[in-house]
C-alpha atoms as one frame of an Amber mdcrd trajectory, in Angstrom:
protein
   5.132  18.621 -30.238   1.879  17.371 -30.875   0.299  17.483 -27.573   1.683
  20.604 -27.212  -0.276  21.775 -30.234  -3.069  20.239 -29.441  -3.857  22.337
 -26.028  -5.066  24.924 -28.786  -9.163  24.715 -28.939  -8.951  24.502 -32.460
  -6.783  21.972 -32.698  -9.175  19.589 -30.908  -9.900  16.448 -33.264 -12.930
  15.453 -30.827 -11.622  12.173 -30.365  -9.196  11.537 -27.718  -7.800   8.420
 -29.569  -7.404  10.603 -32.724  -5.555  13.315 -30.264  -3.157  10.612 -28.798
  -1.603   8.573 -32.414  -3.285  11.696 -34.714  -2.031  14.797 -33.207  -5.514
  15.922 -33.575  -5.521  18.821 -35.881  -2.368  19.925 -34.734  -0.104  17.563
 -36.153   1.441  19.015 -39.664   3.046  16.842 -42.674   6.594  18.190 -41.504
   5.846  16.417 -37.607   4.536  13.423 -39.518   7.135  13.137 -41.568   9.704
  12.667 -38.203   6.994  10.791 -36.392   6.843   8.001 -39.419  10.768   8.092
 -39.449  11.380   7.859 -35.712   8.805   5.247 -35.461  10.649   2.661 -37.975
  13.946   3.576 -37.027  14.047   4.276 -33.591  15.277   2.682 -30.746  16.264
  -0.105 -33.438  18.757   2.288 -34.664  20.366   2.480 -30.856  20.209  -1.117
 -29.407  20.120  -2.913 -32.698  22.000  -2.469 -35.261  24.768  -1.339 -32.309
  24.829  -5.566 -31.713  24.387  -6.139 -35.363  27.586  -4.350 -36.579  29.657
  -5.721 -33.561  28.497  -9.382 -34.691  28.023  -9.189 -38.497  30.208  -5.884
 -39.244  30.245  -4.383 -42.517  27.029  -6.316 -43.542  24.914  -4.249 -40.943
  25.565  -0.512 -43.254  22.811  -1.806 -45.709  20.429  -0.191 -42.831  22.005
   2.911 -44.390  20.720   2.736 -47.991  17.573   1.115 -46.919  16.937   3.859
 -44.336  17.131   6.389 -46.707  15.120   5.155 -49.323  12.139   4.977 -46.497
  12.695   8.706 -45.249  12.543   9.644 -49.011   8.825   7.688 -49.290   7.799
   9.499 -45.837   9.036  12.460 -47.467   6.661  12.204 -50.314   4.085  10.132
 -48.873   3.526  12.422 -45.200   2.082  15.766 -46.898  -0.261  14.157 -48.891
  -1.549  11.560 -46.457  -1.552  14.637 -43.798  -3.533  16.671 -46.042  -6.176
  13.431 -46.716  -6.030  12.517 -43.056  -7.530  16.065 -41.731 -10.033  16.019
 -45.188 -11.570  12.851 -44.962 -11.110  11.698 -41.244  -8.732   8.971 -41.611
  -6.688   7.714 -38.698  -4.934   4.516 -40.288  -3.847   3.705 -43.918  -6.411
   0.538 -43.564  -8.958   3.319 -43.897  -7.645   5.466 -46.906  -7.397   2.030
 -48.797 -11.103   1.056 -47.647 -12.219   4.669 -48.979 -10.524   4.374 -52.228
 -11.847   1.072 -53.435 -15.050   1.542 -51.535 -18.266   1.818 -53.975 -18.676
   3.271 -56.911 -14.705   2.985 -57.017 -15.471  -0.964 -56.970 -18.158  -2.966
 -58.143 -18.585  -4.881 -55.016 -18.303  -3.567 -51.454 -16.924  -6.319 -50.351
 -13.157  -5.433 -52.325 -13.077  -2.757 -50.204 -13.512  -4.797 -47.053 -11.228
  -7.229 -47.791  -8.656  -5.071 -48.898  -8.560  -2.949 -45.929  -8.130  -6.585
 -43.771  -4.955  -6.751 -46.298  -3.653  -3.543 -45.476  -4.304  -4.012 -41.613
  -2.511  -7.585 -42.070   0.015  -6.375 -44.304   1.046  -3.442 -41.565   0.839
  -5.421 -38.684   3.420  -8.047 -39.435   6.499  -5.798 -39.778   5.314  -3.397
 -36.842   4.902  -7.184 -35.033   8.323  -8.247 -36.306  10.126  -4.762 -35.876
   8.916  -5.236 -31.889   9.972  -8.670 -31.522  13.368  -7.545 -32.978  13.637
  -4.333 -30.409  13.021  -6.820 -27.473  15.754  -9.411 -28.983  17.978  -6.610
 -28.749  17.074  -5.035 -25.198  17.591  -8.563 -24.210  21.359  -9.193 -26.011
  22.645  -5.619 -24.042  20.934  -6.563 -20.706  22.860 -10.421 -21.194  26.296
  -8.242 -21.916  25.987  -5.193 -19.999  25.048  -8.097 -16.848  27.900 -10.710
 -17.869  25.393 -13.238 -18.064  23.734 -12.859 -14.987  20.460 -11.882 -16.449
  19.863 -13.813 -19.501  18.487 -12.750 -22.651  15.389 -14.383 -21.943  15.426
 -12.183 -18.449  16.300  -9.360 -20.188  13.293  -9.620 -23.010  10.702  -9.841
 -20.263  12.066  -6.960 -17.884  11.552  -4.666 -20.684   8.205  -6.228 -21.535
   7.211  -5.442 -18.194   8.773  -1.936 -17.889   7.075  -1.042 -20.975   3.511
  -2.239 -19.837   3.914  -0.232 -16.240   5.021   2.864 -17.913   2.612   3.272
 -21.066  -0.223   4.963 -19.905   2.112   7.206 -16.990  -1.400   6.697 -14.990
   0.364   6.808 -11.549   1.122   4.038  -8.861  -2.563   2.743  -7.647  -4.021
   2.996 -11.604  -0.567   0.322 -12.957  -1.173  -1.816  -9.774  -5.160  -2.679
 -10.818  -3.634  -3.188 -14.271  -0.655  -5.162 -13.306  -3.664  -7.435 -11.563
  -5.670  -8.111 -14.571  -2.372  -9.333 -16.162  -1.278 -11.418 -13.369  -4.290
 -13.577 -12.871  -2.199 -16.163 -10.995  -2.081 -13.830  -7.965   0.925 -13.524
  -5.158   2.800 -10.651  -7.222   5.328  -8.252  -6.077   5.585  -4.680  -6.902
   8.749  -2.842  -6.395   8.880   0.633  -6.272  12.322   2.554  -6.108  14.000
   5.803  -7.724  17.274   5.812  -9.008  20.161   7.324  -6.494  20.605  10.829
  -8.110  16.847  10.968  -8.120  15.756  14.708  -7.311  13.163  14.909  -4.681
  12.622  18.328  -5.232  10.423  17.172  -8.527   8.679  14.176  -7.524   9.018
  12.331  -3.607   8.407   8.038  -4.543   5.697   7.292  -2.329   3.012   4.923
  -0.797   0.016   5.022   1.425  -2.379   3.255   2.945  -4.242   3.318  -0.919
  -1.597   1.843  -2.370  -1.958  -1.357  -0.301  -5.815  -1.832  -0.479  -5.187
  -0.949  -4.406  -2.327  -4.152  -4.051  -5.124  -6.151  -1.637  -7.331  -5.943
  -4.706  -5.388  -6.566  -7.876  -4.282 -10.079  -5.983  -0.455  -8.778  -5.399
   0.885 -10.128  -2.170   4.373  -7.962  -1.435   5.671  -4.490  -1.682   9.363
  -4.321  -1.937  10.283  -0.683  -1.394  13.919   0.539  -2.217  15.347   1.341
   1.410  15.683   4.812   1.844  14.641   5.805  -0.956  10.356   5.384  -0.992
   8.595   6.871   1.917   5.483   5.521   3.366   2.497   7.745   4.184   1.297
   7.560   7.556   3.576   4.709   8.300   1.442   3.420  11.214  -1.826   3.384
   9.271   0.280   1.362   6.296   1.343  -1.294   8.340  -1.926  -1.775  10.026
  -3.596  -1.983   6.703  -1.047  -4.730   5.318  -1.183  -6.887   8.418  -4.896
  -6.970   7.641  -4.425  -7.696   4.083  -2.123  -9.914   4.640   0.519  -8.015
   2.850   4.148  -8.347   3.273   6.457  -5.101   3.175   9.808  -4.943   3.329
  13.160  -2.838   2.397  15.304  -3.978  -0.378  19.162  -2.425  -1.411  18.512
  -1.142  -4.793  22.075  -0.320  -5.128
């Protein structure tokens, strides 16, 4: 909704990091108000309290109450904080504490300082906790929906890594360099496949001869593609350009 708002000129906050978690100017206190909600209670809401109720039953409906009483705050608190955010410039509640107790609101600068390191602290432990908890979860349905084939363990870093190739959407060469620079130990594998009922019509899974001097560079040493599903770009001039990389392709049944 946002970034569809925010195609307007006018809507333009200048900053593209203040377009992307902002909204820019477009963003009003009734989107905030959904965007604060769906970002505590989320996916959390799907994966785990699901697990919760199934192991602790009854216990798990105090997410009801509690819920409730933290849409009614984002209620009350999105408007105003909307309506300060497009005044004053502020991006993060770190900096509308820092304003407020800034000078001549305190006596000494330094209040302010410390107690926008507070707030920062104070909002980054639950945001850390609430992730730790979603990946606990993913991890508990990937053990169950697998019979115990893929552990919870396995399951907590699939999603780790699914989540780190698919953040910035920023196509198959751009993950590969980044995939590199978190994989210092070199000899990776990327796998690229589409799901069976993938339309082709939209979007045709591909790879060229980039893609393996892209894989050359970032240190990975295999492509698995999904057979017959990924095709390969002048399939001559890929093949060449692994055997001189040294780079190993081959099919694998994604089924």
């Amino acid at each position: 909704f946002a970034h569809r708002r925010n195609k307007a000129a006018a809507n333009d906050a200048g900053d593209a990091m203040r377009n992307h978690f902002g909204g820019g100017k477009g963003l009003g206190g009734v989107a905030l108000f959904f965007t604060l909600s769906a970002s505590l209670f989320s996916a959390y809401s799907v994966e785990g309290i699901a697990w919760e109720a199934w192991f602790k039953g009854w216990f798990a409906t105090r997410w009801i109450p509690a819920g409730v009483g933290v849409y009614m705050g984002f209620l009350i608190m999105a408007p105003r904080l909307n309506a300060l955010g497009k005044l004053r410039g502020y991006l993060t509640l770190s900096e509308v504490v820092y304003d407020r107790f800034s000078a001549p609101n305190s006596r000494h600068q330094l209040t302010a300082h410390a107690l926008r390191v507070i707030t920062w602290g104070c909002l980054l432990l639950p945001i850390f906790c609430y992730q730790i908890s979603q990946f606990v979860s993913m991890g508990k349905i990937v053990e169950a929906f697998t019979a115990g084939a893929i552990s919870e363990t396995g399951g907590v870093l699939i999603f780790a890594l699914i989540m780190i190739a698919v953040e910035a959407v920023e196509g198959t060469d751009r993950m590969i360099k980044r995939a590199g620079e978190l994989c210092r130990s070199n000899g990776w594998t990327l796998l690229k496949t589409a799901p069976a009922d993938h339309d082709r019509r939209a979007d045709v899974p591909s790879i060229g001869v980039s893609t393996v001097h892209a894989l050359s560079q970032a240190g990975g040493s295999c492509i698995a593609l999904g057979a017959g599903r990924v095709i390969l770009i002048d399939k001559d001039a890929v093949l060449k350009a692994a055997d001189e990389a040294n780079i190993v392709i081959l099919g694998v049944d994604t089924q």
